[in-house]
BALO-382530 format. One record per residue: x, y, z of N, C-alpha, C in turn. Coordinates in Angstrom, 3 decimals. Layout:
BEGIN
((X; Y; Z); (X; Y; Z); (X; Y; Z)),
...
! end
This chain:
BEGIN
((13.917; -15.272; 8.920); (12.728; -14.419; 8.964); (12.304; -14.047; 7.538)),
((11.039; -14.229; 7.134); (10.589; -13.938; 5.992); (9.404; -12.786; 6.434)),
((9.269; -11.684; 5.348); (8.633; -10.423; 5.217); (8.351; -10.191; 3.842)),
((6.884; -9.977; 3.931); (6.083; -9.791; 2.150); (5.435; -8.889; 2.578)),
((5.410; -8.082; 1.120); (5.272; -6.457; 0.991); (3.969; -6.315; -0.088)),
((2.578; -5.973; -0.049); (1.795; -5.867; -1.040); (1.112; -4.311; -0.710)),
((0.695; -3.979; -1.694); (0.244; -2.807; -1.998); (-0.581; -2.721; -2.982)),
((-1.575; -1.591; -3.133); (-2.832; -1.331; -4.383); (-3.603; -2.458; -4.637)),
((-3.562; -3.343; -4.114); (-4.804; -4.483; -4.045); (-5.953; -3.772; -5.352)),
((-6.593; -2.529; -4.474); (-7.811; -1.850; -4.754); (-9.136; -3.007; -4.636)),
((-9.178; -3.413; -3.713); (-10.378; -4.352; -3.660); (-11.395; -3.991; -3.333)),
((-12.657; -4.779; -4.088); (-13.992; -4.361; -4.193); (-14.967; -5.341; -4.652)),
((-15.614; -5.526; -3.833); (-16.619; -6.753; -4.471); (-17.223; -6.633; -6.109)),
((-17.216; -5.769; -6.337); (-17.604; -5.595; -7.530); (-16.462; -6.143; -8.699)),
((-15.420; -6.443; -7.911); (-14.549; -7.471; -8.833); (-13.974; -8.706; -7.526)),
((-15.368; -9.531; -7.534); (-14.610; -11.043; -6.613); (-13.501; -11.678; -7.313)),
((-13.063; -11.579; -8.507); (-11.967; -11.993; -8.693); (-10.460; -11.595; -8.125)),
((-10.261; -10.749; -7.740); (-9.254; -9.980; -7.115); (-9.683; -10.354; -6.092)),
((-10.487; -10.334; -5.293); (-10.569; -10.812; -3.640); (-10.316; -12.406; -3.440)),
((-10.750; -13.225; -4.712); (-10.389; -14.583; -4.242); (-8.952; -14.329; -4.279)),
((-8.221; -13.325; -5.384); (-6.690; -13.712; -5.380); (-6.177; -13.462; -4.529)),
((-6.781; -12.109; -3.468); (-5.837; -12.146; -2.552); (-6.027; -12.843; -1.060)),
((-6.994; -13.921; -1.138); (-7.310; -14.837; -0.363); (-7.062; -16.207; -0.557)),
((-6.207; -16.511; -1.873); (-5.722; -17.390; -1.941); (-3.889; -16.644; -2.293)),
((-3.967; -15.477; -2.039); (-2.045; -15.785; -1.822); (-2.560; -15.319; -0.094)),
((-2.807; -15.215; 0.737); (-3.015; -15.186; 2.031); (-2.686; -16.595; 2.750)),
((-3.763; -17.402; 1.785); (-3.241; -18.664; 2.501); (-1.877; -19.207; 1.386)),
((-1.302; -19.122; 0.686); (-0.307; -19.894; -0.422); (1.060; -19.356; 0.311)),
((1.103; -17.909; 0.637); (2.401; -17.256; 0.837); (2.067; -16.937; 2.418)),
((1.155; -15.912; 3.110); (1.160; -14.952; 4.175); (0.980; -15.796; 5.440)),
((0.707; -17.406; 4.955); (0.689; -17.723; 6.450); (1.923; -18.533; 6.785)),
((2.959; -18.450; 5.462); (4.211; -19.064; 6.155); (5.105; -18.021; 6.574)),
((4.353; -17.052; 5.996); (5.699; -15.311; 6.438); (4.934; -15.486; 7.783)),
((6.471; -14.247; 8.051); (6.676; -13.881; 9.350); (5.517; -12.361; 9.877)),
((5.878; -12.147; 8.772); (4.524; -10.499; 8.796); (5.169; -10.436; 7.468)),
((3.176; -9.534; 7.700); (2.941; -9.117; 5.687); (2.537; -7.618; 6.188)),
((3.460; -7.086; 5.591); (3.360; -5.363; 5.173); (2.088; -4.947; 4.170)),
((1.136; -4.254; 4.235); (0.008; -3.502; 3.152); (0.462; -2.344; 3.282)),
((0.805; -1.719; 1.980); (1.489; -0.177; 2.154); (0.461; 0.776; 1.405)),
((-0.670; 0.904; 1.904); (-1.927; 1.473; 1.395); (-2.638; 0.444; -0.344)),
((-4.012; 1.339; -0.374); (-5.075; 0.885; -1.330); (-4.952; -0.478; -1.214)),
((-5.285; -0.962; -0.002); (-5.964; -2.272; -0.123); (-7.485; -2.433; -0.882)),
((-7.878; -1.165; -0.290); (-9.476; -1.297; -1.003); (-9.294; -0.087; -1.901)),
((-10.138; -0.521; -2.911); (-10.629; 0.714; -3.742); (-11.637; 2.117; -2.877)),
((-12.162; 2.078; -2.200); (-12.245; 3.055; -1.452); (-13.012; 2.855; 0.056)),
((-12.842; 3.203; 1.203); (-13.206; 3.076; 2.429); (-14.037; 3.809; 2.799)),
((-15.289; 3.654; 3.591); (-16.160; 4.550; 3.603); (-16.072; 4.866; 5.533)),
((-15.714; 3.864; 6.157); (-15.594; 4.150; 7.250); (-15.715; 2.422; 8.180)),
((-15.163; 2.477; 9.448); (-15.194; 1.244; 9.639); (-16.161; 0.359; 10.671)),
((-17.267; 1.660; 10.435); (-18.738; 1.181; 10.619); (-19.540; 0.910; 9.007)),
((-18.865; 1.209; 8.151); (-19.582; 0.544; 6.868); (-18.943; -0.627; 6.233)),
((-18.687; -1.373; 7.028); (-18.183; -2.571; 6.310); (-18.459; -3.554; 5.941)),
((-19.965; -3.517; 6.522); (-20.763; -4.777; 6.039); (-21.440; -4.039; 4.597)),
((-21.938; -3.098; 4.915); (-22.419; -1.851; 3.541); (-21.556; -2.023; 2.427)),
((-20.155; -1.881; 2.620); (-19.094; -1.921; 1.900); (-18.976; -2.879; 0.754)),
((-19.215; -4.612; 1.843); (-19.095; -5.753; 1.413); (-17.439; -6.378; 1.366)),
((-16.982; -5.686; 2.672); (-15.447; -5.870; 3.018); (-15.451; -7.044; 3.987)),
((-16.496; -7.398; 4.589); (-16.199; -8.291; 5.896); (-15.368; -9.279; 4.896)),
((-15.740; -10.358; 3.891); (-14.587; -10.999; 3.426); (-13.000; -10.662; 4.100)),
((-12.814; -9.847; 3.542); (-11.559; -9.224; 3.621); (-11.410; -9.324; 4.789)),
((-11.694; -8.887; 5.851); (-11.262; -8.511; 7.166); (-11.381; -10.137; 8.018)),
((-12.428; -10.858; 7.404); (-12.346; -12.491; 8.076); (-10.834; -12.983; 7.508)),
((-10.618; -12.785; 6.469); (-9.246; -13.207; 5.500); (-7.858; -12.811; 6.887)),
((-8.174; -11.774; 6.808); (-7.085; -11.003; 7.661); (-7.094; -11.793; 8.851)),
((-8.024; -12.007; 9.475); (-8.228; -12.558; 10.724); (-7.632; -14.029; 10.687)),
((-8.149; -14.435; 10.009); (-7.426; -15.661; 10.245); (-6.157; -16.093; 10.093)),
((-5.612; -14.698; 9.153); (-3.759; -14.839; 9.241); (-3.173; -14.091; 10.410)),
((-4.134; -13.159; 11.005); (-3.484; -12.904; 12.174); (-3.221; -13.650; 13.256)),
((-4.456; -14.950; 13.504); (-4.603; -16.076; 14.743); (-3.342; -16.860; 14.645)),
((-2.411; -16.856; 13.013); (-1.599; -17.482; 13.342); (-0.276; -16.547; 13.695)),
((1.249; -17.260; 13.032); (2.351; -16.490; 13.933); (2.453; -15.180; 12.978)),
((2.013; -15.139; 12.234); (2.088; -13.923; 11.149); (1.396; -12.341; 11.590)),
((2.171; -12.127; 11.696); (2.364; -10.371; 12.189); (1.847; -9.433; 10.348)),
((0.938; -8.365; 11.262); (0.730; -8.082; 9.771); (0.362; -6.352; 10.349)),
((0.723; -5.934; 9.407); (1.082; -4.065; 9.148); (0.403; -3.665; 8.025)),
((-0.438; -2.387; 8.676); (-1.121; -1.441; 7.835); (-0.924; -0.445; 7.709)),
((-0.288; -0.070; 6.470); (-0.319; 1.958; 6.164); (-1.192; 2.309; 5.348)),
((-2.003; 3.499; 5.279); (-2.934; 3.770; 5.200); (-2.688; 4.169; 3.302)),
((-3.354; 4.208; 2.191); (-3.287; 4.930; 0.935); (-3.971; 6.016; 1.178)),
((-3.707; 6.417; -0.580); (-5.238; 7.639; -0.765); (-6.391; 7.274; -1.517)),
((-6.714; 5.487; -1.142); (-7.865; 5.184; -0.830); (-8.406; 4.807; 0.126)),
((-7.982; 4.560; 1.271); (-8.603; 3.724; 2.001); (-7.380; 4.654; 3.161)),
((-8.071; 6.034; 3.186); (-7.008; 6.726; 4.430); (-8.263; 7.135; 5.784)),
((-9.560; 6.223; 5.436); (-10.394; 5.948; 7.058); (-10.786; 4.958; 7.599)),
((-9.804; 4.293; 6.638); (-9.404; 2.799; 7.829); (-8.967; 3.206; 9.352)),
((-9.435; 3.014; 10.441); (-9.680; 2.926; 11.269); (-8.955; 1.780; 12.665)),
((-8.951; 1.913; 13.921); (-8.707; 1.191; 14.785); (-9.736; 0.384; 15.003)),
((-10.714; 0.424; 14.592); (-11.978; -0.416; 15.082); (-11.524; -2.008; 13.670)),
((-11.128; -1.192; 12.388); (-10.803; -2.092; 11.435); (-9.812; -3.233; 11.878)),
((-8.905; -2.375; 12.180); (-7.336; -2.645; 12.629); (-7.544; -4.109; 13.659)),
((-8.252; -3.446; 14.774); (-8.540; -4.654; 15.976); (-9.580; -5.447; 15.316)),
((-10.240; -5.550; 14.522); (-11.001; -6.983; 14.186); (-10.636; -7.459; 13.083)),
((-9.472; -7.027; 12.258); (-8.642; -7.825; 11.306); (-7.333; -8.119; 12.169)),
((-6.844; -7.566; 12.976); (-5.688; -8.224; 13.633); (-4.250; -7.409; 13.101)),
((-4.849; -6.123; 12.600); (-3.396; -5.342; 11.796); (-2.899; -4.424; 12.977)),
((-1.867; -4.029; 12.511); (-0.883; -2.916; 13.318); (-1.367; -2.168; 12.602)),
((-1.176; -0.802; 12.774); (-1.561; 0.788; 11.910); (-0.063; 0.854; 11.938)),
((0.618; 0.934; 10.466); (2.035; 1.538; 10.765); (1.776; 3.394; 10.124)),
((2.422; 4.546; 10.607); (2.496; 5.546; 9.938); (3.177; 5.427; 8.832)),
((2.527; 6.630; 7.751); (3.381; 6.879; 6.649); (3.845; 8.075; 6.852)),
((5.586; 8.086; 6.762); (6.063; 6.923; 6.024); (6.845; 6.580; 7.769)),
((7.404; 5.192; 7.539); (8.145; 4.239; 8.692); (9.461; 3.915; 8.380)),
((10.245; 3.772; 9.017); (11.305; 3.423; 8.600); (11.595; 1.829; 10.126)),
((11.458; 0.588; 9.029); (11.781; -0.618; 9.819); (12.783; -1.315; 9.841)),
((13.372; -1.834; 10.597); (14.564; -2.760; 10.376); (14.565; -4.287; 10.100)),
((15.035; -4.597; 8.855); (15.059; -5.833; 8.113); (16.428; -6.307; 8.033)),
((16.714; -7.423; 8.484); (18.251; -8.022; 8.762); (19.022; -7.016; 9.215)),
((18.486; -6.091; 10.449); (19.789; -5.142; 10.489); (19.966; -4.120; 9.656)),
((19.399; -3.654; 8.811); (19.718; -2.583; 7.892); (17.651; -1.592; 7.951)),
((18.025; -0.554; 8.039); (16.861; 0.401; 8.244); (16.264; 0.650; 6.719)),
((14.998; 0.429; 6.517); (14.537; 0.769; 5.483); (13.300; 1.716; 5.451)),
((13.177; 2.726; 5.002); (11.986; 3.169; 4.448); (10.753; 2.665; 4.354)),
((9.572; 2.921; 4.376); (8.325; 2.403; 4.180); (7.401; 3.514; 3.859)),
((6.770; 3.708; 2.828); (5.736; 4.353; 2.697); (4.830; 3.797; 1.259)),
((3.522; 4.682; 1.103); (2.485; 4.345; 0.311); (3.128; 5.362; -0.663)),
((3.787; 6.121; -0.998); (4.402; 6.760; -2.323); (4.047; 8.005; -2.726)),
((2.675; 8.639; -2.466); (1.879; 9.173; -2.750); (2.548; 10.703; -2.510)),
((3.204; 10.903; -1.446); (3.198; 12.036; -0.955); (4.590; 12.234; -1.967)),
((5.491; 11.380; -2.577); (6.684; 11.501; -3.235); (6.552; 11.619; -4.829)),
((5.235; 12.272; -5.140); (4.670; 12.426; -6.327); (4.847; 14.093; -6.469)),
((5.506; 15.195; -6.191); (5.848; 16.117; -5.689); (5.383; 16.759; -6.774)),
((5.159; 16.287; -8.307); (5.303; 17.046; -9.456); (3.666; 17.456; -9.413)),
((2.516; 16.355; -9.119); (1.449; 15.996; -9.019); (0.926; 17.127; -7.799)),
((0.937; 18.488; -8.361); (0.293; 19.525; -7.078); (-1.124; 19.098; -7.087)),
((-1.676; 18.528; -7.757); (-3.029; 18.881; -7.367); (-3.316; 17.033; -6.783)),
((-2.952; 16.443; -6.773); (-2.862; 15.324; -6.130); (-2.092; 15.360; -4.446)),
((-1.612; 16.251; -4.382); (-1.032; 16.343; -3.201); (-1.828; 17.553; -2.499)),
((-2.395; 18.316; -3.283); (-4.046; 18.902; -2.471); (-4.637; 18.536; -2.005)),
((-5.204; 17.065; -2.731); (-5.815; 16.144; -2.116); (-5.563; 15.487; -1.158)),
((-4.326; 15.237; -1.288); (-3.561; 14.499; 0.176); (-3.711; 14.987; 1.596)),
((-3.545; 16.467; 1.113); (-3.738; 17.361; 2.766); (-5.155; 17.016; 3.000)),
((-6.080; 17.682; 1.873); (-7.139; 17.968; 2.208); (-7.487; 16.789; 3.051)),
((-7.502; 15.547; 2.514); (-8.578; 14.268; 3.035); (-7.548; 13.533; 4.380)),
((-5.945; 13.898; 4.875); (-5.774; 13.871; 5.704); (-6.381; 15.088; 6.900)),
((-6.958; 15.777; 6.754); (-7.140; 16.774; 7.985); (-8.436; 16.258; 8.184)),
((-7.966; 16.198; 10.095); (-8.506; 14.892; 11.298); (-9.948; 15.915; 11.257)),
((-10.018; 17.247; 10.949); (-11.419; 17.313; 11.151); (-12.507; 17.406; 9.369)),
((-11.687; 17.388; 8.665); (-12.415; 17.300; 7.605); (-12.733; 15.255; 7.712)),
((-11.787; 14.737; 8.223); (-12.484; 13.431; 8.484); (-13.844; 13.057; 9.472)),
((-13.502; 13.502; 10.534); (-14.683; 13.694; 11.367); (-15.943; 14.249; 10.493)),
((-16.039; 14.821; 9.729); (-17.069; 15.599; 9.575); (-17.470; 14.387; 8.148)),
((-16.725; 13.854; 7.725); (-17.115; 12.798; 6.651); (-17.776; 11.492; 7.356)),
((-16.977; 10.969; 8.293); (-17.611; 9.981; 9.043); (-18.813; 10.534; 10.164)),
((-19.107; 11.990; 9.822); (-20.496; 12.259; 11.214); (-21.654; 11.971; 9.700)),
((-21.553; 11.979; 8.324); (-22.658; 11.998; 7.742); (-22.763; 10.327; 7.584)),
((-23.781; 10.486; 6.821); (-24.751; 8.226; 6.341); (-23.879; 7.776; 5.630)),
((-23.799; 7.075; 5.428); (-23.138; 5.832; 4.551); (-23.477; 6.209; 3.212)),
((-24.449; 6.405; 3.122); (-24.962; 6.379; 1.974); (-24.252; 7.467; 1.118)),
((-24.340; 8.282; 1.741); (-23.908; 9.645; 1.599); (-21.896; 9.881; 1.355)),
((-21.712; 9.199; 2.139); (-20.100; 8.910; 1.951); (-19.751; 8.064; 0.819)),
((-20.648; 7.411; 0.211); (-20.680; 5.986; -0.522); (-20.798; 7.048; -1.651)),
((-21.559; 7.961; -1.954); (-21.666; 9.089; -3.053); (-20.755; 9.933; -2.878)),
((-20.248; 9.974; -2.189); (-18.857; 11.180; -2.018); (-17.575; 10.087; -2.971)),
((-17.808; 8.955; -1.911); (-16.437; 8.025; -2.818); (-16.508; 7.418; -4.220)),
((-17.587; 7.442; -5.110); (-17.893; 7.590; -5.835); (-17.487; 8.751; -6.827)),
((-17.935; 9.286; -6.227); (-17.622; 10.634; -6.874); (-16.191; 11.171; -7.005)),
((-15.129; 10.471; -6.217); (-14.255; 11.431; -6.162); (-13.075; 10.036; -6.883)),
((-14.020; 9.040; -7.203); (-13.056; 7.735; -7.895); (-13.378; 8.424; -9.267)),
((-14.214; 8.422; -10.132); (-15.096; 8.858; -10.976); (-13.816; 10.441; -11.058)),
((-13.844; 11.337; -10.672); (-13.181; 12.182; -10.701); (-10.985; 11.971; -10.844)),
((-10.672; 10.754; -10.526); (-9.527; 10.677; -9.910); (-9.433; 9.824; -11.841)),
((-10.222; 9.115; -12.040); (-9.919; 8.224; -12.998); (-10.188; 9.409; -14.430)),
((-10.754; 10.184; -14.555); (-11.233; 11.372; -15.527); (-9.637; 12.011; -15.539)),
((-9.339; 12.263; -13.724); (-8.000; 12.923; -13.977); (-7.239; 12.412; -14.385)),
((-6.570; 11.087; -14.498); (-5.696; 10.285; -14.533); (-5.692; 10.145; -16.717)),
((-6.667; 10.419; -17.030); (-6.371; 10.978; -18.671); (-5.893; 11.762; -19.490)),
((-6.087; 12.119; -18.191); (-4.883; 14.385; -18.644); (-4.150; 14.854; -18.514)),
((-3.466; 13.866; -17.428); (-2.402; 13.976; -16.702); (-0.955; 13.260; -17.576)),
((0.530; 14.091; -17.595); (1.291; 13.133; -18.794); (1.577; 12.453; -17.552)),
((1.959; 11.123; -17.773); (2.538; 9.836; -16.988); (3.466; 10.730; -16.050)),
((4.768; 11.558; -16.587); (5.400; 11.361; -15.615); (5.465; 12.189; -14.123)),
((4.233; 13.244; -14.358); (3.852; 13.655; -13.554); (2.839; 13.002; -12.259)),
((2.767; 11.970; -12.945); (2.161; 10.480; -11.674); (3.048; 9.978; -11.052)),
((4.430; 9.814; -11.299); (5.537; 8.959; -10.970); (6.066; 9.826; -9.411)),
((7.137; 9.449; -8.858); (7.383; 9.799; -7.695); (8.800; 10.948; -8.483)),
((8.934; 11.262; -7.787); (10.016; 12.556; -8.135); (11.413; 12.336; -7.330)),
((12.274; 11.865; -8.466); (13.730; 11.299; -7.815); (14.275; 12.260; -7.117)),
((13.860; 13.857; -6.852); (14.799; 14.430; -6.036); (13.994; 14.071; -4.319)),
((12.488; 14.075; -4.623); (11.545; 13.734; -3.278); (12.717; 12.449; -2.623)),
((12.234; 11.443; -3.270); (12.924; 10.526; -2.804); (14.144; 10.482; -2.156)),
((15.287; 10.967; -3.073); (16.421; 11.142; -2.428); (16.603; 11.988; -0.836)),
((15.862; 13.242; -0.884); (15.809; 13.930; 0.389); (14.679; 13.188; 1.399)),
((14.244; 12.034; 0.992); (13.552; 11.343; 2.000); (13.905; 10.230; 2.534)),
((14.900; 9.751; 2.285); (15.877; 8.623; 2.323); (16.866; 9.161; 3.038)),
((17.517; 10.659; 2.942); (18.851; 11.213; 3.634); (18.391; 11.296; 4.663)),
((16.600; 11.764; 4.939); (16.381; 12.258; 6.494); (15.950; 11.311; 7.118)),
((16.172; 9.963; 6.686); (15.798; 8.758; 7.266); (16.899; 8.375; 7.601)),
((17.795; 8.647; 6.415); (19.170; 8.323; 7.120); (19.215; 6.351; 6.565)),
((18.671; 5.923; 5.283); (18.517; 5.050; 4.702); (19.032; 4.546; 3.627)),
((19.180; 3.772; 2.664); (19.978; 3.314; 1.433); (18.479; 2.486; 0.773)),
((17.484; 1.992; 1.532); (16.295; 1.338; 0.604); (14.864; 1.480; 0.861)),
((13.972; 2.047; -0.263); (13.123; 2.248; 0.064); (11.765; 1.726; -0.731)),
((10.624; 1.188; -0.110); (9.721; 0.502; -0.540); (8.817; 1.177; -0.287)),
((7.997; 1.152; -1.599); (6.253; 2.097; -1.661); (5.359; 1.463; -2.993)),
((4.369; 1.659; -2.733); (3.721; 1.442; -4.198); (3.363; 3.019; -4.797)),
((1.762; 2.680; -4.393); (1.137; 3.686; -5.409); (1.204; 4.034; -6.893)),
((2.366; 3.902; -7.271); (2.868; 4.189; -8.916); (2.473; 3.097; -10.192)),
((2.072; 1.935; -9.005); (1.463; 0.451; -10.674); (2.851; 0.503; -11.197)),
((3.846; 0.837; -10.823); (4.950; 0.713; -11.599); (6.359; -0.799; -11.549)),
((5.943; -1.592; -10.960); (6.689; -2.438; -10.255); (8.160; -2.477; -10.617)),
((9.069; -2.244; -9.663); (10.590; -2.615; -10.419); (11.524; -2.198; -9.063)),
((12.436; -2.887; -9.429); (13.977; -2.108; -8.272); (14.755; -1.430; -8.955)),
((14.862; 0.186; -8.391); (15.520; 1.052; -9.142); (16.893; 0.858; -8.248)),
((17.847; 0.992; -8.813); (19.873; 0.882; -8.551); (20.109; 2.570; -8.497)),
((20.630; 3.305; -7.679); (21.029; 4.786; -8.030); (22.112; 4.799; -6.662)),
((22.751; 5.940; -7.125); (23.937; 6.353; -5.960); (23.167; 7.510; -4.895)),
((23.280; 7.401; -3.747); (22.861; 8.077; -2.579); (23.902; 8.649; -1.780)),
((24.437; 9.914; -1.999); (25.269; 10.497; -1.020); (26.917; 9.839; -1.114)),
((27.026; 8.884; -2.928); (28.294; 8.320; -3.575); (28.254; 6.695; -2.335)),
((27.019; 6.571; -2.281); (26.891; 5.197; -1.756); (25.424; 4.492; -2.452)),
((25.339; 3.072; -2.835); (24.455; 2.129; -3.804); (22.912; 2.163; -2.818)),
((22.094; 2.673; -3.692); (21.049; 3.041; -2.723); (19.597; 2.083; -3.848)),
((19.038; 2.121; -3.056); (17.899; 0.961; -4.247); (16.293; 2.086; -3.507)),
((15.339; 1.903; -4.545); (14.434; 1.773; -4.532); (13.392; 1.052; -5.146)),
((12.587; 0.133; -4.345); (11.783; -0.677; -4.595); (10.331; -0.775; -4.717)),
((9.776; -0.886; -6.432); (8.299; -0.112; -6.231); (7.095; -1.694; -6.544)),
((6.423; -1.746; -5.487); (5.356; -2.492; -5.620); (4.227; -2.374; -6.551)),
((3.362; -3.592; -7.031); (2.907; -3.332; -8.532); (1.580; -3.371; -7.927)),
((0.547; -3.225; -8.739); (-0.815; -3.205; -8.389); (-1.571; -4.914; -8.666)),
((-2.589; -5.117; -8.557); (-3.471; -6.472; -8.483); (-4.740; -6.016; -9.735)),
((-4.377; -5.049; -10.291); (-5.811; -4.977; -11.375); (-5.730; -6.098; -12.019)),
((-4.915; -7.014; -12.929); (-4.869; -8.045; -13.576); (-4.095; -9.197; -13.065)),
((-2.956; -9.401; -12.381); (-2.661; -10.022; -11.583); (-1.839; -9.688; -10.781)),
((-1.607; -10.450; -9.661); (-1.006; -9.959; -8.464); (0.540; -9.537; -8.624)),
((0.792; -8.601; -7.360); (2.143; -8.795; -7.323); (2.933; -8.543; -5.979)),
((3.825; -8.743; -5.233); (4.764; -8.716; -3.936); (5.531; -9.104; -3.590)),
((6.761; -8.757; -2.744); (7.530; -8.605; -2.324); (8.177; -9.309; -1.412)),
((8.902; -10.623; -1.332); (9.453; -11.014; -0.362); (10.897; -11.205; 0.131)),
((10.940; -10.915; 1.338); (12.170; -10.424; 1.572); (12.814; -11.746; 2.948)),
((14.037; -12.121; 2.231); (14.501; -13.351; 2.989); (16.013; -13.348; 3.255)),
((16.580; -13.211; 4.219); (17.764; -13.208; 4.049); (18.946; -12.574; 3.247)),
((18.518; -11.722; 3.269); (19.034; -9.936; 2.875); (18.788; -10.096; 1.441)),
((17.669; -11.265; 0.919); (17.414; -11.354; -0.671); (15.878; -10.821; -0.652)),
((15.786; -10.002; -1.636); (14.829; -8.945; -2.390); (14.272; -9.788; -3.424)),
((12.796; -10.367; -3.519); (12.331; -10.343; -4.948); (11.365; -10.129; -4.961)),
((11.153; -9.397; -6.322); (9.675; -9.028; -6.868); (8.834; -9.776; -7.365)),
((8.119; -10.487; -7.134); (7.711; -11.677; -7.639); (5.935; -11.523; -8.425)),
((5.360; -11.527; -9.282); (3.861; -11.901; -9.867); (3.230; -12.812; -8.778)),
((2.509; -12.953; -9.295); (1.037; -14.167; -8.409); (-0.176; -13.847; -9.145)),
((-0.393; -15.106; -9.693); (-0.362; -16.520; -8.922); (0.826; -17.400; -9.926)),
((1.380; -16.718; -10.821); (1.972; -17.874; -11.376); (3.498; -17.500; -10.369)),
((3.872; -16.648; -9.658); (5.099; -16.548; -8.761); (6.118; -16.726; -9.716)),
((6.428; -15.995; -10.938); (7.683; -15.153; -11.360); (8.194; -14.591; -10.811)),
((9.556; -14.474; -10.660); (10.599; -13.663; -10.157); (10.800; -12.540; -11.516)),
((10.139; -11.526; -11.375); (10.460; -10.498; -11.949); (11.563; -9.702; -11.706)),
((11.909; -9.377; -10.413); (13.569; -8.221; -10.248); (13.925; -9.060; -8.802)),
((15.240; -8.765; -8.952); (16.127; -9.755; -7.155); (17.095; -8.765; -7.029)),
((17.539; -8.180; -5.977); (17.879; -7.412; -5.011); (19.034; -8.409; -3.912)),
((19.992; -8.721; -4.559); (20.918; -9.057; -3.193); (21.830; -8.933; -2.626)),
((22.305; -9.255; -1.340); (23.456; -8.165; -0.438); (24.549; -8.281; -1.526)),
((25.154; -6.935; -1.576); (26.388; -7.060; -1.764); (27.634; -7.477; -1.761)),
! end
């Protein structure tokens, strides 16, 4: 059984280069896996999944479709861009909605799954945001206004996120090793996979005086990157040139 893990895409027509890439590792890698995991920010921002032709996402979602017709199983967790992706999305790309965070079983051993975001603990005002734009009626009330109008909200609040992201010191972006650890004990886990951070790497640490890993997925602004997992072997691999950047194997 093979399983590939991508995250932060951030796709947007306004850069077709990133959409051909991830439509040509779709067909290079995702249609010989078994299922492909998206652990949020596939898109740079979602406006709703009646704006998708507005958007200029149908690409994307035909892409999806056609790796779903085959045996490839494919899973969606939502980011904190693209957190009104939708069931209407879901059923005409062919994805599962997984919650964040999940905990799945890979060869027998339970792992963690989440988009990272919420394990940024240091980042209070990023995790304001988190509540805020998860609450089901502040969503409703975003998807009752125009497109147009949401299209200026997401705008506005990218424009705002990237202003913040200058002021902020780095390591208050990063995930917070004590978050982690108490999110892994109540999972009751030893490995855990997320992006969000652009940080790509497999971290080695002791968990409860037992070898515990965490595994962080890289972003697609310049070139790709993900995760495949084969036979209790872990690698981090680039794309399109498919470097093995970090390997992860059983003990």
């Amino acid at each position: 059984m093979k399983s590939l893990f991508i995250s932060d895409l951030h796709l947007h027509p306004d850069h077709p280069e990133c959409m051909q890439l991830f439509s040509d590792f779709i067909s290079e890698h995702a249609h010989a896996a078994d299922s492909l995991y998206i652990l949020g920010d596939l898109f740079e921002y979602w406006l709703g999944d009646d704006a998708i032709e507005f958007s200029g996402y149908r690409f994307v979602a035909d892409t999806l479709t056609s790796l779903s017709t085959s045996a490839t199983k494919i899973l969606f967790m939502h980011g904190n861009r693209d957190f009104l992706v939708g069931k209407e999305f879901a059923s005409l790309s062919g994805c599962g909605l997984l919650p964040d965070p999940s905990v799945i079983d890979l060869a027998g051993n339970g792992v963690l799954l989440t988009h990272g975001d919420f394990l940024c603990t240091d980042d209070q005002e990023h995790l304001a945001f988190r509540r805020h734009t998860g609450d089901e009626t502040w969503q409703k009330n975003i998807l009752s206004q125009s497109i147009e109008a949401r299209d200026a909200l997401a705008r506005q609040i990218r424009i705002g996120s990237e202003e913040g992201k200058q002021i902020k010191p780095e390591s208050i972006m990063d995930v917070n090793q004590s978050a982690v650890e108490d999110q892994m004990q109540a999972h009751r886990v030893k490995l855990l996979i997320h992006g969000h951070t652009h940080r790509p790497a497999i971290h080695s640490f002791e968990l409860a005086g037992q070898p515990a890993h965490r595994i962080v997925l890289g972003d697609w602004y310049r070139t790709g990157s993900y995760l495949s997992v084969e036979d209790g072997v872990y690698e981090l691999t680039s794309y399109p040139d498919n470097i093995v950047q970090s390997r992860l194997e059983p003990a």
